[in-house]
N, C-alpha and C positions, 0 to 999 in steps of 0.2 A: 408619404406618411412615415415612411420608414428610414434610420439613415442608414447612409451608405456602410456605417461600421458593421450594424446587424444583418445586412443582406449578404455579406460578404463574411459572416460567420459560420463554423460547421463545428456544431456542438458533439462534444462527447456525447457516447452510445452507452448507457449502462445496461448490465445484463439484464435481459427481463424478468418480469414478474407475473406473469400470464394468472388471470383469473377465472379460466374456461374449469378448470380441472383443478384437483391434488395432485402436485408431482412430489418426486424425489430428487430434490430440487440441491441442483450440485453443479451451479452456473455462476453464482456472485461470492464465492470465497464467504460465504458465513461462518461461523462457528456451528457446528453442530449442538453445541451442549451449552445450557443456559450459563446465566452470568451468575455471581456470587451470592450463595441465599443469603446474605447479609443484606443484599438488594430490596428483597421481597419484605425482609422484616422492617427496614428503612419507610419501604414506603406506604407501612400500616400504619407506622407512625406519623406522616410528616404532616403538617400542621399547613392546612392550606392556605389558613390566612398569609402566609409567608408570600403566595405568589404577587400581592397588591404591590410589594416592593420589587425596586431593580434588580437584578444578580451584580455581583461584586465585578466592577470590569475589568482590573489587573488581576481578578480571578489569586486571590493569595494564598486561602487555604489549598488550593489545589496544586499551585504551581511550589506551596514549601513542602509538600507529601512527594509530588514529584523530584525535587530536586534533590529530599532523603534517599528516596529510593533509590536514584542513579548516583549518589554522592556530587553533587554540585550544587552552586549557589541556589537560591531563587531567580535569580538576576541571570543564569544561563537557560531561562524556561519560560516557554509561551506557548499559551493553550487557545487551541481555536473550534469550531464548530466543524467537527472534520478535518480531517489532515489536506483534504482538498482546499480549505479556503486557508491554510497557511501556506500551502504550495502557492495559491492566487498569490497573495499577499509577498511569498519570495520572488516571485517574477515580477512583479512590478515596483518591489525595492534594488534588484539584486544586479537585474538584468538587463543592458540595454544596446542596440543593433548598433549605437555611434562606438562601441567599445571593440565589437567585434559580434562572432554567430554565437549560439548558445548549441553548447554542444550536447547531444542525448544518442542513446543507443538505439539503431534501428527498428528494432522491435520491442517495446518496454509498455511503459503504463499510457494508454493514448490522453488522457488529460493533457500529456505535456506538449506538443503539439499545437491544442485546443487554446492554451494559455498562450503560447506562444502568436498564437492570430488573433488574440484576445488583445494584447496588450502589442499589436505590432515589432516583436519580436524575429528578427530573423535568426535562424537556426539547421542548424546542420545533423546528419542523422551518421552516424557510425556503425557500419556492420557489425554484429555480433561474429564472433571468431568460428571456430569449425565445429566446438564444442559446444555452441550457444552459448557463452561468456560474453559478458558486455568488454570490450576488447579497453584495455587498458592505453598501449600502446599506440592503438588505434587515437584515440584523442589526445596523449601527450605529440603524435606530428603535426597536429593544425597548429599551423603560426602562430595564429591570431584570433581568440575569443572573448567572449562577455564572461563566460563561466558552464561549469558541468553540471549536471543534472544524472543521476539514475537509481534505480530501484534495486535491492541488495536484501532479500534473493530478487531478484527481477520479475520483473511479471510480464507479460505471461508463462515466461520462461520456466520458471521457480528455482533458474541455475542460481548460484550462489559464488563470489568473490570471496579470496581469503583476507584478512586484515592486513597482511602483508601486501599484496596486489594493490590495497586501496591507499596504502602508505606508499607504496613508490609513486600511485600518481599523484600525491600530495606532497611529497618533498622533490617532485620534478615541474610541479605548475605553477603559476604565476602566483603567489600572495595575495596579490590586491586581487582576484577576480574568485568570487564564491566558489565553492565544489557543495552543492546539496546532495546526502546520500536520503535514500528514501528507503527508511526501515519496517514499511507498514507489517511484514512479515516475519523480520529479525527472531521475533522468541520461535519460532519451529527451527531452529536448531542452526543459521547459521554465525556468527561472530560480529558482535557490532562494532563500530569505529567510537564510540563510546568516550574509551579511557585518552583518543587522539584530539578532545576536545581543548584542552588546556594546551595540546604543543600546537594546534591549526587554526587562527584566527579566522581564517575564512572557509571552515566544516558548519555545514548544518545540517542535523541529524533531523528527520520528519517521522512522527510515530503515532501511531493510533489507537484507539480503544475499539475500534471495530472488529477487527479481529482475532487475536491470543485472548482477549477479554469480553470477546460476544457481547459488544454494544454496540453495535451499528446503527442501531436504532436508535441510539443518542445522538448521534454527532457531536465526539468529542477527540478534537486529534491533540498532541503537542509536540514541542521544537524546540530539541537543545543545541544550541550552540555561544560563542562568544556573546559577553555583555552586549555588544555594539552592536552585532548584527541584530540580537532581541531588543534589542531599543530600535532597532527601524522598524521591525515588523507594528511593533506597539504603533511605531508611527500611522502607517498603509492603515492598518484596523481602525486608529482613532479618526482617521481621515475618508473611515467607509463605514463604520455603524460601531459605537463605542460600546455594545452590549451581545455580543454573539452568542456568546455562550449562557445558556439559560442558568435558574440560581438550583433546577431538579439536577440537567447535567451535569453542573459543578459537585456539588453533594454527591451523587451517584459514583461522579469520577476517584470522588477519593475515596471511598468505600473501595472500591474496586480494585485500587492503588495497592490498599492496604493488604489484602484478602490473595497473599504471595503464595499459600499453601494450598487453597482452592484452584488456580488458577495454573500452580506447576502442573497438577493432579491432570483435569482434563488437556492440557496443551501435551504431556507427554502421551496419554492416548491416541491423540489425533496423532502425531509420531510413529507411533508404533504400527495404528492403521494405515497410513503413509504407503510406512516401509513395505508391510505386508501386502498392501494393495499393487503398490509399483512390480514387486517381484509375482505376483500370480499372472500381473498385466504380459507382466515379460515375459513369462514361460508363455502367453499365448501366442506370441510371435510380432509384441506389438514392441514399437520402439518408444520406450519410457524416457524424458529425461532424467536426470540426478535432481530431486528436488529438495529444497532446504524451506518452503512455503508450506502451505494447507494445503496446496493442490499439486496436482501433476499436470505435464505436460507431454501427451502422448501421440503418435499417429501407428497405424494399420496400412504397412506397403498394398497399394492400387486401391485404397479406400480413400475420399476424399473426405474430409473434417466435417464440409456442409451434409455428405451423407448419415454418417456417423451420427449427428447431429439430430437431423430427421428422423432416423429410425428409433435411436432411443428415445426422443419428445414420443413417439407414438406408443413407445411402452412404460411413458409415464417418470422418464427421467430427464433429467432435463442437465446438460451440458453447455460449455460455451466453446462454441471457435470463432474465427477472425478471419472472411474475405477476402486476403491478405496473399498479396503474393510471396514466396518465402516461407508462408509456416499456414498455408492454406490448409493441407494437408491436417495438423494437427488439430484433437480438441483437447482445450483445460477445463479437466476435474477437481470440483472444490472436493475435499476428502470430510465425508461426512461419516455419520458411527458405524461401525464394523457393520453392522447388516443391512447398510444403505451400500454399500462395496460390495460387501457377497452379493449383495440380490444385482448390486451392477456388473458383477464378475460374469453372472449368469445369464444375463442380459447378453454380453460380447459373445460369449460361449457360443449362445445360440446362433445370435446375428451376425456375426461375423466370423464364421469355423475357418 
């Protein structure tokens, strides 16, 4: 009944969503703080009859607000239902096993992986360095690949590469073969490759409205990079459903676009919580990474992550770790409002003296 492609498929794990309870739920990198009350007043207004029509499929109102906003064409901008279905859609334009491996960071976003046995891709995984850095160097000595892949700040990581680092592996690798940076995190503070769009014909930038902008609940992602490459992607989409993005999330998205001074407001909070939180974590004798994400990355020496894990689910907070050999140990906390932190500062206090 089944083919051989889907039996031999191992789908990504998102973090759960558990409906036993109310947690304090700091496991899928949300936003803490809603999205732009321009949102709310939007949608007192909108005129339902609007839905009997299709949504715009080059999506133009959105992608010419996006393309103000980053200073670039239209034509360097492609919006998708999620940043996850233009990842799909770069993997099956960008990347392929007769060229070489696709190269990705040992421990990063597991989609890629997923995509990669999706679309029979073979692929190569490169150790993160001593610091948990996605190793730069590390991927300029493979001979021979299809192209790069990684997440910047990383996930689960939430380490962070400097623009420098991502420029030398861009003026040391092949031309013809893509480097996709995946910025789903970029606004919590650390440096996008952005301005390297006009000198790198093969950067693709992946970014989302899920997170700095608390939509997740839309599924609205987009992708800048060269004309060319955004004219393939257009292609993969029209050659898999010419309508993704609905005509509410289009609207919703440029409002959101717009609304720069709502949006610095709560993203430097979460920041500041961040910081504060990393540094109390650390005085407790826990080992914090450097994050430049929403979340942290921490472990408690002869505590195991899966423990950690368990005990706060039972006091009603909910965390995420990773199975994993290498960062078993650690769990990632979405960083939610100051007194979803203290009351989990007090949580560790207890449980883990």
């Amino acid at each position: 009944m089944f083919s051989k492609r889907v039996r031999n498929l191992t789908p990504y794990v998102p973090g759960e969503q558990p409906q036993d309870r109310k947690y304090i739920k700091l496991n899928t990198n949300e936003n803490p703080y809603p999205p732009s009350p321009r949102i709310g007043d939007f949608l007192k207004r909108f005129d339902v009859e609007r839905l009997r029509l299709y949504p715009d499929p080059i999506f133009h109102g959105l992608r010419e607000k996006l393309a103000r906003r980053y200073g670039l064409k239209k034509e360097n901008v492609f919006v998708s239902n999620g940043s996850d279905e233009a990842l799909s859609f770069a993997f099956y334009a960008f990347f392929d096993s007769s060229l070489g491996r696709l190269l990705l960071p040992e421990f990063t976003y597991s989609f890629y992986p997923v995509y990669c046995d999706f679309y029979g891709i073979e692929y190569k995984k490169i150790p993160l360095n001593h610091n948990f850095l996605v190793d730069i160097e590390g991927f300029l000595k493979e001979p021979r690949s299809c192209g790069v892949i990684f997440a910047n700040p990383n996930a689960p990581t939430g380490t962070c590469l400097t623009l420098e680092e991502i420029v030398r592996l861009l003026d040391r690798y092949p031309r013809d073969r893509v480097v996709v940076v995946d910025e789903a995190y970029i606004d919590f503070g650390g440096e996008s490759v952005l301005s390297l769009i006009g000198k790198n014909r093969n950067l693709l930038i992946m970014r989302t409205f899920s997170k700095s902008m608390s939509l997740a609940g839309l599924r609205v992602g987009f992708t800048m990079g060269d004309e060319e490459l955004v004219e393939a992607l257009f292609t993969v989409k029209d050659a898999f459903n010419s309508y993704p993005v609905d005509m509410l999330a289009q609207a919703i998205a440029e409002i959101a676009i717009e609304d720069e001074a709502y949006y610095k407001f709560i993203i430097e909070r979460i920041i500041e919580t961040r910081d504060h939180f990393s540094l109390e974590l650390s005085r407790l004798g826990w080992n914090v990474l450097p994050s430049k994400a929403n979340f942290v990355f921490a472990e408690k020496m002869g505590i195991s992550g899966g423990e950690v894990y368990r005990k706060l689910k039972e006091r009603g907070i909910l965390v995420r770790y990773f199975p994993i050999e290498g960062i078993k140990d650690f769990v990632r906390i979405t960083i939610g409002k100051k007194e979803e932190m203290d009351r989990l500062l007090e949580e560790v206090k207890a449980l883990f003296p």
